[in-house]
TIROBA-66908 format. One record per residue (C-alpha): residue in one letter; chain; x, y, z negated. Coordinates in Angstrom, 3 decimals. Layout:
<marvexs>
<marvex 'a', 'A', <X, Y, Z>> ...
</marvexs>
This chain:
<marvexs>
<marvex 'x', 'A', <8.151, -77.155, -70.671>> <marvex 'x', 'A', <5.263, -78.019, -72.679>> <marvex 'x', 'A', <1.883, -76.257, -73.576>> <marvex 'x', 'A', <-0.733, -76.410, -76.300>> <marvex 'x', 'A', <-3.699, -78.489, -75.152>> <marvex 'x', 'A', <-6.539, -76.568, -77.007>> <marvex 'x', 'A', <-10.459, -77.938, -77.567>> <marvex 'x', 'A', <-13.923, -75.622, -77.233>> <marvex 'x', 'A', <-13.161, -75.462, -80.971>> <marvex 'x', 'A', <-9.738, -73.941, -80.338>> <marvex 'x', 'A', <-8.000, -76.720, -82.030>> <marvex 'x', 'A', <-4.953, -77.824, -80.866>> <marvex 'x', 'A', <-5.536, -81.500, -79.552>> <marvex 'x', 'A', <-2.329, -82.238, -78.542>> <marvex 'x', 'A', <0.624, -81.327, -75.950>> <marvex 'x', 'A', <0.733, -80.948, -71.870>> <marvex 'x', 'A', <3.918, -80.882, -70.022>> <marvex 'x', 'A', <3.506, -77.800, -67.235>> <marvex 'x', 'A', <4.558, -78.630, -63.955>> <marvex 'x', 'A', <8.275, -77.195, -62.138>> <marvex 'x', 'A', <6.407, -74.469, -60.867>> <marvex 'x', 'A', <5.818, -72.408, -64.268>> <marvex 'x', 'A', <9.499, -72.478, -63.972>> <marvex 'x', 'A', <9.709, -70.556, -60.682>> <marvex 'x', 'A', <11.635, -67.271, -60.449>> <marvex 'x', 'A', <9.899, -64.131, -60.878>> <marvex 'x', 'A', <9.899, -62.118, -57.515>> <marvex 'x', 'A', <7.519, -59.081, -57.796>> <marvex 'x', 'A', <8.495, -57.619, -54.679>> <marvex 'x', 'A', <7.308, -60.853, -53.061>> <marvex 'x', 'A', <4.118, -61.046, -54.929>> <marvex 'x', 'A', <3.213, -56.960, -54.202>> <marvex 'x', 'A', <4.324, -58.016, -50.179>> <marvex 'x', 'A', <1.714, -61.019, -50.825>> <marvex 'x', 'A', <-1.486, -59.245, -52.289>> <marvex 'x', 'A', <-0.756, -56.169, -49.527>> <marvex 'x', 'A', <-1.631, -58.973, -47.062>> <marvex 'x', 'A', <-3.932, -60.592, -48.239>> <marvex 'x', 'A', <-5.937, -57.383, -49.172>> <marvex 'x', 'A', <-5.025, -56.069, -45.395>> <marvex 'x', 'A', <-7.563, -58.628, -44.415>> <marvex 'x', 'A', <-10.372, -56.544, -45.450>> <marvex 'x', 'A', <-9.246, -53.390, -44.102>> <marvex 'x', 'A', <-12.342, -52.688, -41.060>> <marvex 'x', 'A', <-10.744, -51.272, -38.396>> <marvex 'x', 'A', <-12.494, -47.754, -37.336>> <marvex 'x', 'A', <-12.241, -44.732, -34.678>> <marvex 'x', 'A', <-13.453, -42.088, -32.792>> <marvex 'x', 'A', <-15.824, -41.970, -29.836>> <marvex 'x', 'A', <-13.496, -41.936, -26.307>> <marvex 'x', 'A', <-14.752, -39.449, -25.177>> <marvex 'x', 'A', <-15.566, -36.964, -28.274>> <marvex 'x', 'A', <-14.586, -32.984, -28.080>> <marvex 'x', 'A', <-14.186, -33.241, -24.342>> <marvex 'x', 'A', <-17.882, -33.550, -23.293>> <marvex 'x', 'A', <-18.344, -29.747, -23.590>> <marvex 'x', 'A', <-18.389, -27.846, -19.883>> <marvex 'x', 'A', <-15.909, -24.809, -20.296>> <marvex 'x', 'A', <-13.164, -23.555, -18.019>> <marvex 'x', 'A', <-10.453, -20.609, -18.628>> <marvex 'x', 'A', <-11.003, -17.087, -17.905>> <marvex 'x', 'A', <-7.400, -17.074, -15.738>> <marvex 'x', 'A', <-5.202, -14.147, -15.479>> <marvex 'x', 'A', <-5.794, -10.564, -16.376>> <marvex 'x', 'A', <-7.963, -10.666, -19.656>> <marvex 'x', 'A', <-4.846, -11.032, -22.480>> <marvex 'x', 'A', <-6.245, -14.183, -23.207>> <marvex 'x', 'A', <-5.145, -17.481, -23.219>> <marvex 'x', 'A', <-6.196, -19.873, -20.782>> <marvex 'x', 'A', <-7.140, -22.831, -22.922>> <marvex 'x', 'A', <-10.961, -24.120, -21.260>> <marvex 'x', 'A', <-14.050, -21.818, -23.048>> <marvex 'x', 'A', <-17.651, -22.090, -23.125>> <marvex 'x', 'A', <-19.383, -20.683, -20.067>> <marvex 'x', 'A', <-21.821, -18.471, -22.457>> <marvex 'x', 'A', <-19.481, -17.380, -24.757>> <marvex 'x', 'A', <-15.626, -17.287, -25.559>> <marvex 'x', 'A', <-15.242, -20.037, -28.438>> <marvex 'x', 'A', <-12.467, -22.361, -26.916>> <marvex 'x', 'A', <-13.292, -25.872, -26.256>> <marvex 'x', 'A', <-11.527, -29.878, -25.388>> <marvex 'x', 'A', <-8.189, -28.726, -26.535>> <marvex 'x', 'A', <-6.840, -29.899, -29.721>> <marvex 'x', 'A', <-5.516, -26.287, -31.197>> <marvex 'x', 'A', <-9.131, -24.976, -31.128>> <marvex 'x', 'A', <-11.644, -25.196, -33.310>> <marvex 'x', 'A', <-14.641, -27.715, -31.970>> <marvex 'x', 'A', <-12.321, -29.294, -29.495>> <marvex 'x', 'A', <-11.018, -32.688, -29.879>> <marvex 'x', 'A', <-8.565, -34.503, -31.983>> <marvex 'x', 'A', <-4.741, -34.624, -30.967>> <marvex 'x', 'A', <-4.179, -38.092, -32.218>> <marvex 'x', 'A', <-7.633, -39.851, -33.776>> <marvex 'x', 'A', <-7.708, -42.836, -35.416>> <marvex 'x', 'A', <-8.218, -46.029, -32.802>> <marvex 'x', 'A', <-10.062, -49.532, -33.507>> <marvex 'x', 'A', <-7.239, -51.139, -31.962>> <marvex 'x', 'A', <-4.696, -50.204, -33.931>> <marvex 'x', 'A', <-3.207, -53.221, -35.981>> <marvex 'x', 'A', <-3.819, -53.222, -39.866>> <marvex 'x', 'A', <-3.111, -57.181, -40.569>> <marvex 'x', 'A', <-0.054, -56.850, -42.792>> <marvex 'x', 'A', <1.886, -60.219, -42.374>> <marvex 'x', 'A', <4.144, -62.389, -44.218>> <marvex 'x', 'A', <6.096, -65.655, -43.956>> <marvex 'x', 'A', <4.784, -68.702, -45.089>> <marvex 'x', 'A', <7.451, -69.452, -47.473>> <marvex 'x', 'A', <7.430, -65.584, -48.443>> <marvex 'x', 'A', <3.655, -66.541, -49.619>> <marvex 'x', 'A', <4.382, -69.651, -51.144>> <marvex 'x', 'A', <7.102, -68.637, -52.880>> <marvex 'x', 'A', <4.814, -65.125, -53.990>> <marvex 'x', 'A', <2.332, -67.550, -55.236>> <marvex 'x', 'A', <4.339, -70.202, -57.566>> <marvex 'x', 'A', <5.697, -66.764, -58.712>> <marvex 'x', 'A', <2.420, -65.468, -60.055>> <marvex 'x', 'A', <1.852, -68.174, -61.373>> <marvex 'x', 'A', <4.794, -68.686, -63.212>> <marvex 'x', 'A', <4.460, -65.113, -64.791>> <marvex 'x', 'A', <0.821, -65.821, -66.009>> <marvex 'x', 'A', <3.380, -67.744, -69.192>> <marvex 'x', 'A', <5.230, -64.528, -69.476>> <marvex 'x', 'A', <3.916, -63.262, -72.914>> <marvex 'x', 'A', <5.612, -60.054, -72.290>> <marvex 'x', 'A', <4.294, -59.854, -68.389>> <marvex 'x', 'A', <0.816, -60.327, -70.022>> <marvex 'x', 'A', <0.817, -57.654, -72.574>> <marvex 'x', 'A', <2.539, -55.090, -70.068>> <marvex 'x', 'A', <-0.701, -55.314, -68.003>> <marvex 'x', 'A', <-3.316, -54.572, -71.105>> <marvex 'x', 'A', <-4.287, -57.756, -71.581>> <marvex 'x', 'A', <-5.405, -58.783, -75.360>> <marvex 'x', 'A', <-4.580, -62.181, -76.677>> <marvex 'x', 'A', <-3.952, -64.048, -79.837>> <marvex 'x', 'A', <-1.202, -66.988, -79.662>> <marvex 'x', 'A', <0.735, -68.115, -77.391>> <marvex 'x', 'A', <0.339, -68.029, -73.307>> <marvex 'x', 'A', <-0.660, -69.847, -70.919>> <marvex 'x', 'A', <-3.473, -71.300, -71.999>> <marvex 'x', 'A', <-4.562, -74.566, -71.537>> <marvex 'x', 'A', <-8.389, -76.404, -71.994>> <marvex 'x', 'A', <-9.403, -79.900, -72.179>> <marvex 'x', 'A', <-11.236, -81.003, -69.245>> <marvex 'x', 'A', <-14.564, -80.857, -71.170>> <marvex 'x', 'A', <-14.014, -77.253, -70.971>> <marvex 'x', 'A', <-15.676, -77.541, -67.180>> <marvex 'x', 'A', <-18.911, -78.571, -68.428>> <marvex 'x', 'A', <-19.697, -75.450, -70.167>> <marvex 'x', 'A', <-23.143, -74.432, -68.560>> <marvex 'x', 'A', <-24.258, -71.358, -71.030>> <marvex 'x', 'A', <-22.196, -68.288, -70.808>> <marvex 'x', 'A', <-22.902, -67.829, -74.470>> <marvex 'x', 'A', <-21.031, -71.636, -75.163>> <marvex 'x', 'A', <-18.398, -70.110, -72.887>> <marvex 'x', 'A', <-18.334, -66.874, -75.077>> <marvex 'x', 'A', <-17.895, -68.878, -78.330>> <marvex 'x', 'A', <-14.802, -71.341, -76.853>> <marvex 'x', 'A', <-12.820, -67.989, -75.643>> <marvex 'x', 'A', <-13.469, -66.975, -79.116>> <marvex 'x', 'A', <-11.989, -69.502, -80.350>> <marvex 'x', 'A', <-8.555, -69.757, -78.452>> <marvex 'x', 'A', <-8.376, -66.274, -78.976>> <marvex 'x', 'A', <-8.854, -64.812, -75.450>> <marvex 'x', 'A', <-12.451, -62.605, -75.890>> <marvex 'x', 'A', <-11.319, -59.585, -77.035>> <marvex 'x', 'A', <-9.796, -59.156, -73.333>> <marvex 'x', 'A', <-13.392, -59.920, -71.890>> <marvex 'x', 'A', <-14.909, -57.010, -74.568>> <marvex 'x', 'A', <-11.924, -54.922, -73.604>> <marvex 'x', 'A', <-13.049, -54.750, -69.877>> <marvex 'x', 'A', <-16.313, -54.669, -70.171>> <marvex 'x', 'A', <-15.761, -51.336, -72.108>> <marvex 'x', 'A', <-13.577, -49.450, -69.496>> <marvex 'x', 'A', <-16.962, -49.877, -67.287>> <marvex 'x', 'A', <-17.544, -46.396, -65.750>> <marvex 'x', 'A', <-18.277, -43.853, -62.804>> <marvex 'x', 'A', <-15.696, -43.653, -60.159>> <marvex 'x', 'A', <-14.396, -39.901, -59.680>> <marvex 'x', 'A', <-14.896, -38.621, -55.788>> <marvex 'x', 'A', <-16.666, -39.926, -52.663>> <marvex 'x', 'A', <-16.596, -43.464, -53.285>> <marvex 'x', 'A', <-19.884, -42.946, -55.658>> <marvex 'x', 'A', <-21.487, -42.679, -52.561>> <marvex 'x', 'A', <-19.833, -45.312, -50.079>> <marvex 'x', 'A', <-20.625, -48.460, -52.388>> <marvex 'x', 'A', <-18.261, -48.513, -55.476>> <marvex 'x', 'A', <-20.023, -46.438, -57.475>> <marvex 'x', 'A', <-18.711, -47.947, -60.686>> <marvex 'x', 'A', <-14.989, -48.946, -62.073>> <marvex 'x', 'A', <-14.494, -51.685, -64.181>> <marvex 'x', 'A', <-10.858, -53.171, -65.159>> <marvex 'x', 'A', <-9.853, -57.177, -64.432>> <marvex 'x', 'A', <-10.299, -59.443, -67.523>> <marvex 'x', 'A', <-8.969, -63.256, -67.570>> <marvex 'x', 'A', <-8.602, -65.483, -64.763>> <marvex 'x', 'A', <-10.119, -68.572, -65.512>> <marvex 'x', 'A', <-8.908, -71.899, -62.962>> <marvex 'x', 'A', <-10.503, -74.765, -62.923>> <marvex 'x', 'A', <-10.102, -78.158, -61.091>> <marvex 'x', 'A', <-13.326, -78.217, -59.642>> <marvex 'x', 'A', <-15.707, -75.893, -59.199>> <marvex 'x', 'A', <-15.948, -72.357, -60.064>> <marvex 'x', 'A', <-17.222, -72.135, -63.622>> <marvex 'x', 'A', <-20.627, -70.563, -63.489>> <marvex 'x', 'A', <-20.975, -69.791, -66.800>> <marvex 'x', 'A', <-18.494, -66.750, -66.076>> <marvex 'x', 'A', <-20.018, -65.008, -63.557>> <marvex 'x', 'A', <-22.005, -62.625, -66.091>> <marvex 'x', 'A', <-18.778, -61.866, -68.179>> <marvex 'x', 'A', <-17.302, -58.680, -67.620>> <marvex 'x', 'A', <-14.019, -58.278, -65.758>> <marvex 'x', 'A', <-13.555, -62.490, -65.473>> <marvex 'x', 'A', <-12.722, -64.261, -62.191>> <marvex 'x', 'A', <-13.449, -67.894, -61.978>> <marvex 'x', 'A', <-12.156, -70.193, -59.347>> <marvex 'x', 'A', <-11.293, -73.997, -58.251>> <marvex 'x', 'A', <-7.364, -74.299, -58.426>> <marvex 'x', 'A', <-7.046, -75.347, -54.793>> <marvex 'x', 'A', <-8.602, -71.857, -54.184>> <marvex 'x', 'A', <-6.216, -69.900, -56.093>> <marvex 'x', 'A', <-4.474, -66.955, -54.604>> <marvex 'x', 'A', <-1.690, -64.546, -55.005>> <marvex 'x', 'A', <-4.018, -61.924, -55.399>> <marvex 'x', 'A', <-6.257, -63.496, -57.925>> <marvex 'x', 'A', <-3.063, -64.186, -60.313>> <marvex 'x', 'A', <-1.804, -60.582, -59.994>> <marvex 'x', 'A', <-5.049, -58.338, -58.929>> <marvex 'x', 'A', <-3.295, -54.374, -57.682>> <marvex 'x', 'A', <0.033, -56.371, -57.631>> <marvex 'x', 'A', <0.920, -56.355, -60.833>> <marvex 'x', 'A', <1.798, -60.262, -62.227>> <marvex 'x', 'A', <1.022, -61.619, -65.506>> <marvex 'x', 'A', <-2.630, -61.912, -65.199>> <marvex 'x', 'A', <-4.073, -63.649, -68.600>> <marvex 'x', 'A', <-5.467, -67.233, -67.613>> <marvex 'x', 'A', <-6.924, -69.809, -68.832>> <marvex 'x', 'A', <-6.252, -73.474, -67.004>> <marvex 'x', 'A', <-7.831, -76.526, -67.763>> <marvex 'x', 'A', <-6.210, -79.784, -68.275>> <marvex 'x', 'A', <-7.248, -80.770, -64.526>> <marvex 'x', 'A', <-6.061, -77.689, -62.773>> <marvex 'x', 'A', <-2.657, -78.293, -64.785>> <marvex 'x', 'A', <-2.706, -82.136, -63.449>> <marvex 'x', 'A', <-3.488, -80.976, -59.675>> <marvex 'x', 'A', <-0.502, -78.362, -59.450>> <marvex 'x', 'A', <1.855, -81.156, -60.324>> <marvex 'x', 'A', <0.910, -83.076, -58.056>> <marvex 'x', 'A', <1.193, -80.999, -55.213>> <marvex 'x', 'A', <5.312, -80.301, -56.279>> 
</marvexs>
C-alpha cells in the first residue's frame, strides 16, 4: 500500500509505502468497547450522604388511628426516614464505591487501535462521519510540515492538500448546548475536525483551530482516531509519524 507524500504547497513530492497496520481489519465493535473505556476513566464517582433522610426524629402513631405506622414528625403528621414518603430517604442512592472503570483486554485495545487507524484510509468511513475533503485519504506531510509555528502558515498548507474546509465546517456548528449542562461547564457544542499526528510534539500551531486535535504519534489513542466511537476520523500524518508506526510492527 502506498500513499501520496504531499508538500506545504500541496504538491505531490513523491510516494510512501504505509505500514501492515493500515491493512488491519475493521472491528467497530472493538473500537466502540475501546473509547467506552477509555472515556470510563473520567467518569467521577459520586453519592449521597450515609446518613441523609434518616436524621429526622419521628416515631409512628401505633394502633388505633387508621393510619399507617411508617415513623412521623413529632409536631406534625408528614412521614419521615422511609423511602415511600415524601422527605424520607432514598431506597437505593447512588454510592462512591460503586465501580465505573469499564475494562478491556490488552489485545482487545490493541487490536481496537490498529483498527482505527486503519479506517482513518477508508474514504467512505471518512465521508460517513461529515468530514469534508478533496483527494484521496489518508493524508500524508513531509516532515517539514512539523515546523509550522504560525497557525495562519498552518491554515494555508491544509488549504492546500485540501483538508480546510473540514476545519471551517466545525468551527461553524459552534453553539449553545440545550439543558443543564449550560450551567455545569459545557456551555458550548462544537463538532471534531481533523486529527493531526505528528512524530514529535504536538503541533502548536493547531491549538487555535476549531474542532482540530493535535498529538505526538506515540500518544495516539483509540479515542482520538474515532472521537463518540465512530471510526474514520480525517487525519493528517506526517512522514515521521508514518516511519514510527512501522517500526513498531
Amino acid at each position: 500500500m502506498k500513499a501520496e507524500l504531499k508538500g506545504l504547497d500541496g504538491a505531490v513530492q513523491g510516494e510512501i509505502d504505509l505500514p501492515a497496520v493500515f491493512a488491519e481489519e475493521y472491528r467497530p465493535d472493538l473500537i466502540r468497547k475501546a473509547v467506552i473505556a477509555i472515556q470510563s476513566t473520567r467518569y467521577q464517582p459520586h453519592g449521597t450522604y450515609v446518613n441523609a433522610g434518616v436524621e429526622s426524629v419521628g416515631t409512628g402513631w401505633g394502633s388505633g388511628r387508621g393510619a399507617s405506622h411508617v415513623p412521623r414528625l413529632h409536631n406534625g403528621s408528614r412521614a419521615v426516614k422511609v423511602p415511600q414518603a415524601r422527605g424520607g430517604r432514598q431506597a437505593h442512592p447512588p454510592k462512591v464505591e460503586k465501580i465505573l472503570t469499564k475494562e478491556i483486554n490488552k489485545k482487545e485495545k490493541t487490536k481496537a487501535r490498529r483498527s482505527a487507524i486503519a479506517a482513518t484510509m477508508n474514504a467512505d468511513l471518512v465521508r460517513g462521519r461529515g468530514h469534508l475533503f478533496e483527494g484521496s485519504v489518508p493524508v500524508v506531510m513531509v516532515d517539514a510540515f512539523e515546523s509550522v509555528a504560525k497557525t495562519q502558515d498552518l491554515v494555508r498548507a491544509l488549504s492546500a492538500v485540501g483538508v480546510y474546509a473540514d476545519v471551517e465546517k466545525a468551527k461553524g456548528s459552534h453553539k449553545v448546548r440545550a439543558g443543564r449542562g449550560k450551567m455545569r461547564g459545557r456551555r458550548y457544542k462544537q463538532k471534531k475536525s481533523l486529527l493531526i499526528v505528528t512524530a514529535n510534539e504536538p503541533l502548536a500551531a493547531a491549538r487555535n483551530l476549531a474542532g482540530v486535535d493535535a498529538v505526538p504519534v506515540n500518544a495516539l489513542n483509540v479515542e482520538h482516531l474515532a472521537p463518540g466511537t465512530h471510526a474514520g476520523r480525517l487525519t493528517v500524518w506526517t512522514q515521521g509519524a508514518i516511519r514510527w508506526l512501522g517500526e513498531q510492527q
